[in-house]
C-alpha positions as a LaTeX table, in Angstrom:
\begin{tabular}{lrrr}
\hline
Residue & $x$ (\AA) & $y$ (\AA) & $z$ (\AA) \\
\hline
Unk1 & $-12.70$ & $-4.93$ & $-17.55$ \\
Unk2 & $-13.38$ & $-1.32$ & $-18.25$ \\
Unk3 & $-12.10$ & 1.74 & $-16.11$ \\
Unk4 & $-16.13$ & 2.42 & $-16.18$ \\
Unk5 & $-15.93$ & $-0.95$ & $-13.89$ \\
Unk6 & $-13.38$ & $-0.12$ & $-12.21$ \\
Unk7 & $-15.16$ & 3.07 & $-11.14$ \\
Unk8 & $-18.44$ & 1.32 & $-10.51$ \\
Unk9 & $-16.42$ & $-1.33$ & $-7.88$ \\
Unk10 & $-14.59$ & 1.38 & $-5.81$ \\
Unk11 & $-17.54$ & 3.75 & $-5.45$ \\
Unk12 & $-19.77$ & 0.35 & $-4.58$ \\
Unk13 & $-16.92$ & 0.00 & $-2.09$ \\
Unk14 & $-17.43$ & 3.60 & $-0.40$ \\
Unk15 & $-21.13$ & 3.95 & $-0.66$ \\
Unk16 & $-21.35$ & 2.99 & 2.96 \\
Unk17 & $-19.55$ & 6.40 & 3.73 \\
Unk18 & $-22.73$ & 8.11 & 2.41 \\
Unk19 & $-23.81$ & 9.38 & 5.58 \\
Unk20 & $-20.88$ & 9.49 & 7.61 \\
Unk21 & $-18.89$ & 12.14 & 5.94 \\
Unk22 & $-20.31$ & 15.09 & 7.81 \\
Unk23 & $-19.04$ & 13.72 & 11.11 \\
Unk24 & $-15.83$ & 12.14 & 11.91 \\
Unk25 & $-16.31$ & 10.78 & 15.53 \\
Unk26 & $-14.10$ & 9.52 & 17.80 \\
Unk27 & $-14.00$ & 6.75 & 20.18 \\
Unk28 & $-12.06$ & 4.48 & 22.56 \\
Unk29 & $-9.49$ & 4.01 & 19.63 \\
Unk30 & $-9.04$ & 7.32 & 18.51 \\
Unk31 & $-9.28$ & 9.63 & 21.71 \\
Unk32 & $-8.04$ & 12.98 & 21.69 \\
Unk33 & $-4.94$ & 11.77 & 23.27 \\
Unk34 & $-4.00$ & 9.14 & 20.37 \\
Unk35 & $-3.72$ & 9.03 & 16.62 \\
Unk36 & $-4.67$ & 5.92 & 15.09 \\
Unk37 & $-3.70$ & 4.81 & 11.48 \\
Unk38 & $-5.13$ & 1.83 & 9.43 \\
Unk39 & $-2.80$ & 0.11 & 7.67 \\
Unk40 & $-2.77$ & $-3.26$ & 5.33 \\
Unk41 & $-2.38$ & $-6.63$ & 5.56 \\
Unk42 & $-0.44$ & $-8.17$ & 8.03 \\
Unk43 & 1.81 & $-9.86$ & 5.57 \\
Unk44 & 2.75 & $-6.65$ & 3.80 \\
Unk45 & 4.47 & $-3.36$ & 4.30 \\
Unk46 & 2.50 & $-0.88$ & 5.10 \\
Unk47 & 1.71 & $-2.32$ & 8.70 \\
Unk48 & 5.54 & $-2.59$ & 9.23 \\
Unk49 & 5.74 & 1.23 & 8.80 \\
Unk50 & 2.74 & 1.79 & 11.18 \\
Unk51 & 4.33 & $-0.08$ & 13.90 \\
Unk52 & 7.68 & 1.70 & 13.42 \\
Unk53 & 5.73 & 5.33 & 13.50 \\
Unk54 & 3.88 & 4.18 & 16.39 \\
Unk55 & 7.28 & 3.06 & 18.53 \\
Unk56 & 8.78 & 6.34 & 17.42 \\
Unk57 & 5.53 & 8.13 & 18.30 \\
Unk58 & 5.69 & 6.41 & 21.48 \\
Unk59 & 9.22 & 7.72 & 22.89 \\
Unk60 & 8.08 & 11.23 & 22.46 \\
Unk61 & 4.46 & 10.36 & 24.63 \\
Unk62 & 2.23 & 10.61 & 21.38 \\
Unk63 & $-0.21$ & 7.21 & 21.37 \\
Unk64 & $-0.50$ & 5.68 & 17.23 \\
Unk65 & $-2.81$ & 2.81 & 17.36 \\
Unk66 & $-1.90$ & 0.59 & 14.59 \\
Unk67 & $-4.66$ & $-1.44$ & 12.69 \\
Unk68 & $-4.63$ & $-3.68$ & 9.75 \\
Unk69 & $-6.99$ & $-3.56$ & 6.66 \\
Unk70 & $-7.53$ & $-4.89$ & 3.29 \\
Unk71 & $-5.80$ & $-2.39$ & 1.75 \\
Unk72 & $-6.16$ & 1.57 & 0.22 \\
Unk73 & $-9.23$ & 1.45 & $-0.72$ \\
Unk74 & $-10.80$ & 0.31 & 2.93 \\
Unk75 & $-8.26$ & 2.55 & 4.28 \\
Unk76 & $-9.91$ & 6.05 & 2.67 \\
Unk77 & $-13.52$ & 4.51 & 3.67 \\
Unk78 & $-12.26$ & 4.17 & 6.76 \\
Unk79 & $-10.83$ & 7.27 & 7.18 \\
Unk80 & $-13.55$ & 9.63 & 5.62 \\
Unk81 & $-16.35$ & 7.37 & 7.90 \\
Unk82 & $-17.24$ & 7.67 & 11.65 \\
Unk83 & $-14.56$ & 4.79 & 12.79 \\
Unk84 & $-11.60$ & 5.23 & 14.69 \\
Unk85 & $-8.89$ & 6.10 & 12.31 \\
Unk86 & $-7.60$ & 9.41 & 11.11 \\
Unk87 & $-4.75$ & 8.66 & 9.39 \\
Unk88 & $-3.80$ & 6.01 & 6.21 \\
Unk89 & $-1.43$ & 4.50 & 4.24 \\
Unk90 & $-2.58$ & 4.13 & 0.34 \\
Unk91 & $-1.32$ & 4.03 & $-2.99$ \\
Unk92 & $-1.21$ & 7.05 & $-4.64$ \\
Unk93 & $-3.04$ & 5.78 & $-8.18$ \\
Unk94 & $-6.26$ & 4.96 & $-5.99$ \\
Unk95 & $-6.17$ & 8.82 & $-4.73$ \\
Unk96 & $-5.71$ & 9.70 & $-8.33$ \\
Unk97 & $-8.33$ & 8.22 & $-9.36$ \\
Unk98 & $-10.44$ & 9.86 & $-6.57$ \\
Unk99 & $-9.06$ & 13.02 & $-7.52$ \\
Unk100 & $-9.96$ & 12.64 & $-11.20$ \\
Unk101 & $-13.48$ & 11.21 & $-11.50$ \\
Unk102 & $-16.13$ & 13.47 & $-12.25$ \\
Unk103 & $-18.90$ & 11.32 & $-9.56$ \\
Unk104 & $-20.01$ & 13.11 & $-6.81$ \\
Unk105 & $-19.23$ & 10.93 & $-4.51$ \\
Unk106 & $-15.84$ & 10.37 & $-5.12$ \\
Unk107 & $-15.01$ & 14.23 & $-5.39$ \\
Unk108 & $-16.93$ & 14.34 & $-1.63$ \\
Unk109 & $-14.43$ & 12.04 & $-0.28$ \\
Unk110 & $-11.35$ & 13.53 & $-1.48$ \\
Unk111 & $-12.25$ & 17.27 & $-0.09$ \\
Unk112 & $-11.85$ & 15.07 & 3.48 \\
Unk113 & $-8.17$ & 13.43 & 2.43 \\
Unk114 & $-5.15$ & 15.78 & 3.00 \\
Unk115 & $-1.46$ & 14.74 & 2.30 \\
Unk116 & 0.59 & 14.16 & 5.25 \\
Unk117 & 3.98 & 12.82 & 3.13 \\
Unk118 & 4.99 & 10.57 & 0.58 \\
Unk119 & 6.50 & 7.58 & 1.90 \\
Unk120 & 8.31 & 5.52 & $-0.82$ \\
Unk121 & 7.64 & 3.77 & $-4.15$ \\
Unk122 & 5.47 & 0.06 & $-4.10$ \\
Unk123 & 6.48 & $-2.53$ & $-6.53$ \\
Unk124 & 3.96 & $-4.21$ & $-8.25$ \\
Unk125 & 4.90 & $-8.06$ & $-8.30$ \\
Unk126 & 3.03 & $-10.53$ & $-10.22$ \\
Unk127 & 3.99 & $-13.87$ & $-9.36$ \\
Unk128 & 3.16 & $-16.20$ & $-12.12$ \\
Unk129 & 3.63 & $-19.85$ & $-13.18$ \\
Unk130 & 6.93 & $-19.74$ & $-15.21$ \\
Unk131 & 5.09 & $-21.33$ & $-18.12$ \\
Unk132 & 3.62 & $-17.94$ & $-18.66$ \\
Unk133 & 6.40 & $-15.07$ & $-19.85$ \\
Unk134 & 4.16 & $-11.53$ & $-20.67$ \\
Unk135 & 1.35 & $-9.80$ & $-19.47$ \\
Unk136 & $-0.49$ & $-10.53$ & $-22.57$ \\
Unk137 & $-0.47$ & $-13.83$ & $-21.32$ \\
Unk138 & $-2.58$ & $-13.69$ & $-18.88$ \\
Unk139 & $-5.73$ & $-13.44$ & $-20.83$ \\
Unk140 & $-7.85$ & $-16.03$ & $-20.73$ \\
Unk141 & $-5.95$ & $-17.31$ & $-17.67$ \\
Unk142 & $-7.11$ & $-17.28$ & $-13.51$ \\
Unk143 & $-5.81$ & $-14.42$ & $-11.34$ \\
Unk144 & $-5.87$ & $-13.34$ & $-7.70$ \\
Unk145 & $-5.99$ & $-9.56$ & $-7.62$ \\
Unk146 & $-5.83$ & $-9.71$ & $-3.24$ \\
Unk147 & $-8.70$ & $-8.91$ & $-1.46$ \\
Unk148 & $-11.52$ & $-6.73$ & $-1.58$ \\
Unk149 & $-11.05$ & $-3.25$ & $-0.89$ \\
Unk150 & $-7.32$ & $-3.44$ & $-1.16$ \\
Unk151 & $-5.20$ & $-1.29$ & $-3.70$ \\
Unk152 & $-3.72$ & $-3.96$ & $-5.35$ \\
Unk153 & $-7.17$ & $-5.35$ & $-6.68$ \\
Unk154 & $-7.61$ & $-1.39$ & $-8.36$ \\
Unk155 & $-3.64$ & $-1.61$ & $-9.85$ \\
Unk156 & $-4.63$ & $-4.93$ & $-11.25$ \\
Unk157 & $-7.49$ & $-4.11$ & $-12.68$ \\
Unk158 & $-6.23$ & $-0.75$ & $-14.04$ \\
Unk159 & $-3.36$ & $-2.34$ & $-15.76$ \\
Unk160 & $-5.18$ & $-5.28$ & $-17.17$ \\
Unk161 & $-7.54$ & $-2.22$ & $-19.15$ \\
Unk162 & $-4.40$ & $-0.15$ & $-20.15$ \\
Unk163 & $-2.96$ & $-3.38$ & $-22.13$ \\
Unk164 & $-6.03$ & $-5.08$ & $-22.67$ \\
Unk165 & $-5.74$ & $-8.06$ & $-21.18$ \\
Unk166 & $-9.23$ & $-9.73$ & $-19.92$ \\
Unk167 & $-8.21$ & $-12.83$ & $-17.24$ \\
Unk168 & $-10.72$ & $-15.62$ & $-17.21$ \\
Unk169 & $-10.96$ & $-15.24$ & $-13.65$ \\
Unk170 & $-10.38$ & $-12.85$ & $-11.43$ \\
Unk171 & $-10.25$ & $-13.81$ & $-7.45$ \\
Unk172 & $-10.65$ & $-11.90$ & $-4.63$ \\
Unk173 & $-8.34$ & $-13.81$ & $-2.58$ \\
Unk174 & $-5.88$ & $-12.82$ & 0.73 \\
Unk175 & $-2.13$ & $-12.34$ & $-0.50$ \\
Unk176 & $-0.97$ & $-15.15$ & 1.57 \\
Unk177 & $-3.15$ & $-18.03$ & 0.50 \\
Unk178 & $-2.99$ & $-16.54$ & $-2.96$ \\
Unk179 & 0.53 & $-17.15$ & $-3.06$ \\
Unk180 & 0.18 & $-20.25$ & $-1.94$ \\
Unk181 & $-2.30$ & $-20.97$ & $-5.17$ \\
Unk182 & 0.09 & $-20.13$ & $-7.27$ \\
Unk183 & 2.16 & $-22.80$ & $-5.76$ \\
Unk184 & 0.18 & $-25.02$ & $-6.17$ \\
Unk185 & $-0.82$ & $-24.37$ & $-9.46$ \\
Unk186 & $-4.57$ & $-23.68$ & $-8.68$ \\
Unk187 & $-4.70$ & $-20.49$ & $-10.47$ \\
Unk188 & $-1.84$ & $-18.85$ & $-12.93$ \\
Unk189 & $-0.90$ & $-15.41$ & $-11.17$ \\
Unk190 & $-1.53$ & $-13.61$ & $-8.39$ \\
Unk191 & $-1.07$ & $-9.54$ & $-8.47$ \\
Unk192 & 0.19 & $-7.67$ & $-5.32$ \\
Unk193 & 1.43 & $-4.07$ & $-4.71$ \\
Unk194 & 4.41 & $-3.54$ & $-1.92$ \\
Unk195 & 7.39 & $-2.49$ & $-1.35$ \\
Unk196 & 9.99 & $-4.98$ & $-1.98$ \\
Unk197 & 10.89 & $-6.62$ & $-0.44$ \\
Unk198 & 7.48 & $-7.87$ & 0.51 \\
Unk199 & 7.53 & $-10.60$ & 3.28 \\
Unk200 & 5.37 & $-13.26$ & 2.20 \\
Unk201 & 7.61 & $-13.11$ & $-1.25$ \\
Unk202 & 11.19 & $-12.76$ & 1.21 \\
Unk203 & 10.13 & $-15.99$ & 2.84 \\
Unk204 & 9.26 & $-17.90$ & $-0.52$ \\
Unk205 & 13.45 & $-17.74$ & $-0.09$ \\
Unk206 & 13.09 & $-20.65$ & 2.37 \\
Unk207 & 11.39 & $-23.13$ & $-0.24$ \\
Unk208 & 14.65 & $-23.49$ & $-1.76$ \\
Unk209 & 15.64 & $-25.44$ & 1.44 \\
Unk210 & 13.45 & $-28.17$ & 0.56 \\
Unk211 & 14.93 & $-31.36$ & $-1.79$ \\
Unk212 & 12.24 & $-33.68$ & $-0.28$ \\
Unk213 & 8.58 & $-33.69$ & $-0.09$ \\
Unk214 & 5.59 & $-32.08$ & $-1.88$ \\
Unk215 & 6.70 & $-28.38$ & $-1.85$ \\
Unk216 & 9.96 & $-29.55$ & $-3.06$ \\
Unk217 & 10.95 & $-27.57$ & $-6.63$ \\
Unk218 & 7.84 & $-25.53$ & $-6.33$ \\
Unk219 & 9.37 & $-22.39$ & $-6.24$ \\
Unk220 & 11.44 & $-23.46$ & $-9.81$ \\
Unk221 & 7.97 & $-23.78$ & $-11.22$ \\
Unk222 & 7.28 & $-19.88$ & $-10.76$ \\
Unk223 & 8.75 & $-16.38$ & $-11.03$ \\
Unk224 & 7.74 & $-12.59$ & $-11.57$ \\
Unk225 & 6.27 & $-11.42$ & $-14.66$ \\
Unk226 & 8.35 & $-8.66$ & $-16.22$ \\
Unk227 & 6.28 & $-5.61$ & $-16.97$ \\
Unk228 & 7.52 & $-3.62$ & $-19.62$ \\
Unk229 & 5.00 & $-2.40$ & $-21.89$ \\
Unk230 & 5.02 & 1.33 & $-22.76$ \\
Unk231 & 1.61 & 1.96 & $-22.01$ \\
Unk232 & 2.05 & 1.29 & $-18.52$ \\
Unk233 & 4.30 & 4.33 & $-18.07$ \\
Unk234 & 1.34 & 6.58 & $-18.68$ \\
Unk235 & 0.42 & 6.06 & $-15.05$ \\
Unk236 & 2.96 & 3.86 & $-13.41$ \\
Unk237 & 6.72 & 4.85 & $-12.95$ \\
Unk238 & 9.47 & 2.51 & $-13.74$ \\
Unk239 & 10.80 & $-0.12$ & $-10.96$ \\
Unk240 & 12.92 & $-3.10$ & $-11.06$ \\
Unk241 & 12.91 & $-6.48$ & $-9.00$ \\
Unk242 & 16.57 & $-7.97$ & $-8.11$ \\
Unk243 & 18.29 & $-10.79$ & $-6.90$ \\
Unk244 & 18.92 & $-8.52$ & $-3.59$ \\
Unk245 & 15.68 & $-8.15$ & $-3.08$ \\
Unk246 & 14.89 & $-11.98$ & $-3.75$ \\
Unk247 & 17.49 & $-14.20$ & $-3.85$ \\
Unk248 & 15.32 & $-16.57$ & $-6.31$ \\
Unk249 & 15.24 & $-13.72$ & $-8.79$ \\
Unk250 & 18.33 & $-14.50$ & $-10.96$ \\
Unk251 & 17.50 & $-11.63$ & $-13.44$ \\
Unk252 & 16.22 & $-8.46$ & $-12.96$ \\
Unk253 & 12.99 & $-8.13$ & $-13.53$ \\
Unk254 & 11.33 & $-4.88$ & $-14.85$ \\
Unk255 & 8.08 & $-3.99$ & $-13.38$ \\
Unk256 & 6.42 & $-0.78$ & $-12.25$ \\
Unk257 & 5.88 & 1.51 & $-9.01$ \\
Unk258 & 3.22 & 3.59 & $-7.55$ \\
Unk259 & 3.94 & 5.40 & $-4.57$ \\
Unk260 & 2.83 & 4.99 & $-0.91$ \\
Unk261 & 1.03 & 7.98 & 0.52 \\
Unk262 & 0.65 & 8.90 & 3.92 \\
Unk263 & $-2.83$ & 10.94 & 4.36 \\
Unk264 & $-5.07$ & 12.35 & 7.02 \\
Unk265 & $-8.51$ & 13.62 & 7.39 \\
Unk266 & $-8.65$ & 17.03 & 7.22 \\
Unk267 & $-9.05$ & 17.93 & 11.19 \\
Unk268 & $-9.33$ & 21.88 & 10.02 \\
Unk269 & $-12.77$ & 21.50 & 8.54 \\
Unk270 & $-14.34$ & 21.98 & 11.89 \\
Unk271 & $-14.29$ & 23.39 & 15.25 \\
Unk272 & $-13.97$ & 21.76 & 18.61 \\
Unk273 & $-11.52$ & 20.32 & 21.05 \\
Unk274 & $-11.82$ & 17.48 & 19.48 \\
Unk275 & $-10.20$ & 18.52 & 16.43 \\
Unk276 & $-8.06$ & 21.14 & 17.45 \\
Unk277 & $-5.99$ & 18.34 & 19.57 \\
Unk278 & $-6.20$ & 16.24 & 16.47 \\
Unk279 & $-4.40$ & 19.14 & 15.04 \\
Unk280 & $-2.09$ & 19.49 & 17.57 \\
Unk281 & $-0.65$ & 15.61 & 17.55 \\
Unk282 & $-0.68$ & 15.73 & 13.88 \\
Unk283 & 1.62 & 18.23 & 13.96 \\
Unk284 & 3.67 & 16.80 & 16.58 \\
Unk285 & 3.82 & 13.40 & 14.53 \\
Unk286 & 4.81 & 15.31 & 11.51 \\
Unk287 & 8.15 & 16.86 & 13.96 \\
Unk288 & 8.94 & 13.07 & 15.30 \\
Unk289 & 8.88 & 11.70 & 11.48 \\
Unk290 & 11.49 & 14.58 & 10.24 \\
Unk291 & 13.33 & 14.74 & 13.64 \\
Unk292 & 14.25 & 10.54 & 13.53 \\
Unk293 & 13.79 & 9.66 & 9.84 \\
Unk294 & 17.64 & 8.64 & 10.59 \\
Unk295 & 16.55 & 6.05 & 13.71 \\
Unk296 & 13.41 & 5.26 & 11.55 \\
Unk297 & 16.02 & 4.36 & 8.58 \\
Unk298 & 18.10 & 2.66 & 11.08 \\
Unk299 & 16.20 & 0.66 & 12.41 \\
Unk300 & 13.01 & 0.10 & 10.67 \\
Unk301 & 11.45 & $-1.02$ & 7.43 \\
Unk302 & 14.04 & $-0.94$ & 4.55 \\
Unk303 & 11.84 & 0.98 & 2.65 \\
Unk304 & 12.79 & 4.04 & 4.90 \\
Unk305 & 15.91 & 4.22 & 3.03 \\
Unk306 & 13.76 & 5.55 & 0.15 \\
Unk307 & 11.25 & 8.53 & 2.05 \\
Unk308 & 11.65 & 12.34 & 1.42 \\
Unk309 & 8.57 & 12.91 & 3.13 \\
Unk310 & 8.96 & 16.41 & 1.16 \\
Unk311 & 9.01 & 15.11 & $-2.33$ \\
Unk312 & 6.36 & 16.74 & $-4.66$ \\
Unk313 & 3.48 & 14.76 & $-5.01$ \\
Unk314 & 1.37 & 17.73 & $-6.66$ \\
Unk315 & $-2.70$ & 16.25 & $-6.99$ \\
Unk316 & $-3.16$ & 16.38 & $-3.47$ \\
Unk317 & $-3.54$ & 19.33 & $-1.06$ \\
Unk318 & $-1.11$ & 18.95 & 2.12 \\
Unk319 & $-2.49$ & 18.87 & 5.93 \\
Unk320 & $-2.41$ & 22.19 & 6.65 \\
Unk321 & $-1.88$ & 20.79 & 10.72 \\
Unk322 & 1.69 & 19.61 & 9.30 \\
Unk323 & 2.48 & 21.29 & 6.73 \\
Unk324 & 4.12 & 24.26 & 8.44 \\
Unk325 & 6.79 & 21.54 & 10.32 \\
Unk326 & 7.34 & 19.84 & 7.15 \\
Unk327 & 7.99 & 23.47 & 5.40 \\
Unk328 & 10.73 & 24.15 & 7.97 \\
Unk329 & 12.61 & 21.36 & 7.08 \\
Unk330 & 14.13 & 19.25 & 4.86 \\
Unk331 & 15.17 & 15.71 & 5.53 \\
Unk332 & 17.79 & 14.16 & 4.02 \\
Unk333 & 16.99 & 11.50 & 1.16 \\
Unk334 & 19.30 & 8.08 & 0.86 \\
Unk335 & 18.02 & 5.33 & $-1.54$ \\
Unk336 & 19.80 & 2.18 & 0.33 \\
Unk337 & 17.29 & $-1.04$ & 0.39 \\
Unk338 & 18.33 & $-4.49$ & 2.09 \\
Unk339 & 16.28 & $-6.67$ & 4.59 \\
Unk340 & 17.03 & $-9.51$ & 6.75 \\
Unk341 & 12.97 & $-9.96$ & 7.65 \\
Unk342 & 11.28 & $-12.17$ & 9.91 \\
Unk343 & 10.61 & $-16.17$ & 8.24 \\
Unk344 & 7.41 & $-18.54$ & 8.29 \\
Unk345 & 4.64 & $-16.75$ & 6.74 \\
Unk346 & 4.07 & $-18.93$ & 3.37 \\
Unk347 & 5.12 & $-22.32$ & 5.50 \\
Unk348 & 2.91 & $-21.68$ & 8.35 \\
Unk349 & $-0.34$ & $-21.24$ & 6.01 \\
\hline
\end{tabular}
């Protein structure tokens, strides 16, 4: 596929924001005494940090209703539409491609997405039959690239263009049952974007257990594609996947990262109660993020370890509601990652 494609499938995506953008209405799930924030799948790690925000939202009085989604690129229609969300967690290459087209559209939505923080960096894991050992590989072959609307789909297809790879097949499938394709060796690969570790990949640790049965030496059949060509470093940084974060992984893996974004709409485009106390618990969210980043480390998704919700991330404007609190200061930045996470995902399916 071409980026032209690429384009073409996102904006098909947010064409039903057409004539919502001019009003950003609330309702029962997004009163003026609540924040809500859409998410991702329920198997993946963006919804862990919206429950952990909303429990430490929730100490200080400030409601954050957490819902799930297919991923970034529902997330900013979502948030730029009439529904009940004004806040997100995306990736930041589908905001840069927002950012940098030259449609209409697309610049339309971005002048209603403001940067709250940047959150940490999201592996990109492609699980693949072991029979297959590069990227190249994977032309000609069958691929899930997660479901429609989510981030991962856009990664996929954006790095499948860079190297010039063209998959037989591409499915829009849910992570989950995707994973268990690969399994089962109904299609070759499945590409997903999350930080590691991701818990539908954590619990793949428990097919190990099994000597007896059909799913026994299943997960011997398959492992993570290292991604290592150059050209991928033009947009993508460089991340590794370990035994620590897998125990199956007995090599480190090279792969690449984008980074997690947290993003608002812009509540200071208009006037009214409404959006003034938007404003308001914004701001006050912004205070209980910096103020127990250390309980939020401490007790919540590893990936914690890794935000400096005042790291650079210079292609998007910040929300001018939080920006002042995040100006004043400056959390401190550790880079430990381990899990013990919850079991039963890939088994129960």
């Amino acid at each position: 596929m071409k980026l032209q494609t690429i384009a073409a499938f996102v904006l098909l995506l947010l064409a039903s924001t057409t004539g919502a953008l001019a009003a950003h209405h609330h309702n029962a799930d997004d009163s003026d005494q609540a924040l809500g924030i859409v998410t991702g799948s329920k198997a993946g790690t963006y919804i862990a940090f919206g429950k952990d925000i909303a429990r430490e939202a929730a100490k200080y009085g400030l409601t954050v209703n957490v819902f799930d989604s297919k991923g970034s690129i529902d997330n900013i229609k979502r948030i730029t539409s009439k529904g009940n969300v004004g806040l997100a967690i995306v990736q930041s290459d589908v905001l840069g491609f927002l950012s940098h087209s030259k449609n209409p559209h697309s610049i339309e939505v971005a002048k209603k997405i403001r940067l709250v923080a940047p959150f940490y960096d999201e592996e990109v894991h492609i699980l693949t039959r072991r029979s297959i050992t590069s990227l190249a590989e994977l032309s000609g072959k069958r691929v899930v690239v997660g479901s429609e609307g989510s981030g991962s789909m856009l990664t996929a297809v954006n790095i499948f263009s860079l190297v010039g790879v063209t998959p037989a097949k591409m499915y829009e499938v849910d992570p989950p049952h995707g994973v268990i394709a690969v399994l089962n060796d109904e299609v070759d690969a499945i590409v997903f974007v999350g930080g590691k570790p991701v818990k539908m990949f954590k619990n793949m640790e428990e097919l190990a257990k099994i000597t007896q049965g059909p799913n026994a030496g299943k997960l011997d059949q398959v492992h993570f594609l290292p991604l290592d060509d150059p050209r991928l470093l033009k947009e993508y940084k460089p991340a590794t996947i370990t035994h620590s974060d897998y125990n199956f992984v007995m090599e480190n893996v090279p792969t690449i990262a984008v980074t997690a974004l947290l993003v608002t709409y812009d509540y200071t485009m208009k006037k009214g109660a409404y959006y003034a106390d938007h404003c308001k618990n914004m701001a006050k969210l912004a205070k209980i993020l910096i103020d127990n980043l250390d309980d939020l480390k401490a007790t919540g998704h590893p990936k914690w370890q890794e935000v400096n919700m005042n790291a650079d991330i210079s292609n998007w404007k910040r929300d001018s509601c939080s920006e002042k609190v995040f100006a004043e200061q400056t959390p401190a930045n550790d880079n430990n990652s381990l899990e013990t996470d919850l079991l039963g995902v890939i088994k129960a399916k």
